[in-house]
C-alpha positions in Angstrom: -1.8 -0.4 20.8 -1.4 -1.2 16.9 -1.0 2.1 14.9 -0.4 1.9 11.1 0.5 4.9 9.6 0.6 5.7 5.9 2.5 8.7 3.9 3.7 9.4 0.3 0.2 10.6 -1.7 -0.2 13.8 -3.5 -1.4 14.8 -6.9 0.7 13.7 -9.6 0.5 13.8 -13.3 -0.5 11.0 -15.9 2.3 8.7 -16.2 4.4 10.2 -13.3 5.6 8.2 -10.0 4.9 8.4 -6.1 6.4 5.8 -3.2 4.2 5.2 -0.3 5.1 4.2 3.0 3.7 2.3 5.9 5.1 2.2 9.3 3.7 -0.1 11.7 4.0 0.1 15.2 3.1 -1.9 18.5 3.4 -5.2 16.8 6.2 -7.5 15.5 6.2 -6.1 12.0 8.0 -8.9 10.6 5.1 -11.2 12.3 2.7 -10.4 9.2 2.3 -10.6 5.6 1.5 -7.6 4.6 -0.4 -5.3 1.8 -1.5 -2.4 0.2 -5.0 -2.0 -0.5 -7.4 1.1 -2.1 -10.5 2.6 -2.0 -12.0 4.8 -5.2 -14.8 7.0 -4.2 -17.7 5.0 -4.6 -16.0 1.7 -4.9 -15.2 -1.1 -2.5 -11.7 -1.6 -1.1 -9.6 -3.4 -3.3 -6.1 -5.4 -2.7 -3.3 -3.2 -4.9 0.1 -5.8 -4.0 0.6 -8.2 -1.2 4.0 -9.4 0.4 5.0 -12.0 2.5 6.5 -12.0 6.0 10.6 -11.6 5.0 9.6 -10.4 1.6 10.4 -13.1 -0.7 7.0 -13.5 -2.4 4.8 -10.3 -3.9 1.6 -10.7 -5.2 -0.5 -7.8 -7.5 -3.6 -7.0 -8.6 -3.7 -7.4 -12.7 -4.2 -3.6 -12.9 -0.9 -2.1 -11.3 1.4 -5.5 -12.4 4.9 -4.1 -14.1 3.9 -0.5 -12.4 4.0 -1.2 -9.2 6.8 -2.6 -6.7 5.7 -3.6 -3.1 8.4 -4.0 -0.5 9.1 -4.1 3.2 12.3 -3.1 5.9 11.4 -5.2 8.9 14.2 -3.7 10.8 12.2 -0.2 10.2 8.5 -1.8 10.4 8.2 -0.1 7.4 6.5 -0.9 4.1 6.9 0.7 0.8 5.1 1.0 -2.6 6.9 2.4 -5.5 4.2 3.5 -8.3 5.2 4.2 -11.3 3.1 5.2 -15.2 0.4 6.3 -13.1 -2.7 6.9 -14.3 -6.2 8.3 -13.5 -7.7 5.4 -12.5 -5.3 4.6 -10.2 -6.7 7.6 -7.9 -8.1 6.8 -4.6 -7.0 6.9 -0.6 -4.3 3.9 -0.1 -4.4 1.7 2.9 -2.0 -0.2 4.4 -2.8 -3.2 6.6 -2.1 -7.4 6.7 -2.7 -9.2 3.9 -5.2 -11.8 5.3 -8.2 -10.9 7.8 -6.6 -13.1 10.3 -3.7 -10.9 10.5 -5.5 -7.0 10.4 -5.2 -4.3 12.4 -7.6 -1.1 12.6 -7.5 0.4 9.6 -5.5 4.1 9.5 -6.1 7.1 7.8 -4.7 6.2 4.2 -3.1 8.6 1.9 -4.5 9.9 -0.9 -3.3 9.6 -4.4 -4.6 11.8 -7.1 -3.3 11.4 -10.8 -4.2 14.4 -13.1 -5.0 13.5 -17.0 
């Protein structure tokens, strides 16, 4: 059974830093392209950065690009999301999962980030 398991919110100031992690378990991690999506109260899900199977190719959303760095240890099934200049609007629960619906697994609980003005 596929468990995803995210860590690394809290409540952070305005322009401070948090890394999130992801460890996937009871698939071949390095099987799927991966990403890191969000969820505002009130607001739909959203795609935050994407990576590809070994890593090579990152995608982001226009809103975190040059704060954000999305990367992956497939030897660890883990993946990783170093946010930096935070700000308010980047508060919400973050969810990891694959990048494309062919390749998802049940969501988990996300971890919530919270960025103080």
């Amino acid at each position: 059974q596929v468990q995803v398991v995210e860590s690394g919110g809290g409540l952070v100031q305005s322009g401070g830093s948090l890394r999130l992690s992801c460890v996937v378990s009871g698939r071949t991690f390095s099987d799927y392209a991966m990403a890191w999506f969000r969820q505002a109260p009130g607001e739909e899900r959203e795609l935050v950065a994407g990576i590809s199977w070994l890593g090579g190719s990152t995608h982001y959303a226009e809103s975190v690009k040059g704060r954000f760095t999305i990367s992956r240890d497939n030897a660890e099934s883990t993946m990783y999301l170093q946010m930096n200049s935070l700000k308010p609007e980047d508060t919400a629960v973050y969810y990891c999962n694959g990048r494309f619906s062919s390749g998802r697994f049940a969501w988990g609980q996300g971890t919530q980030v919270t960025v103080s003005s």
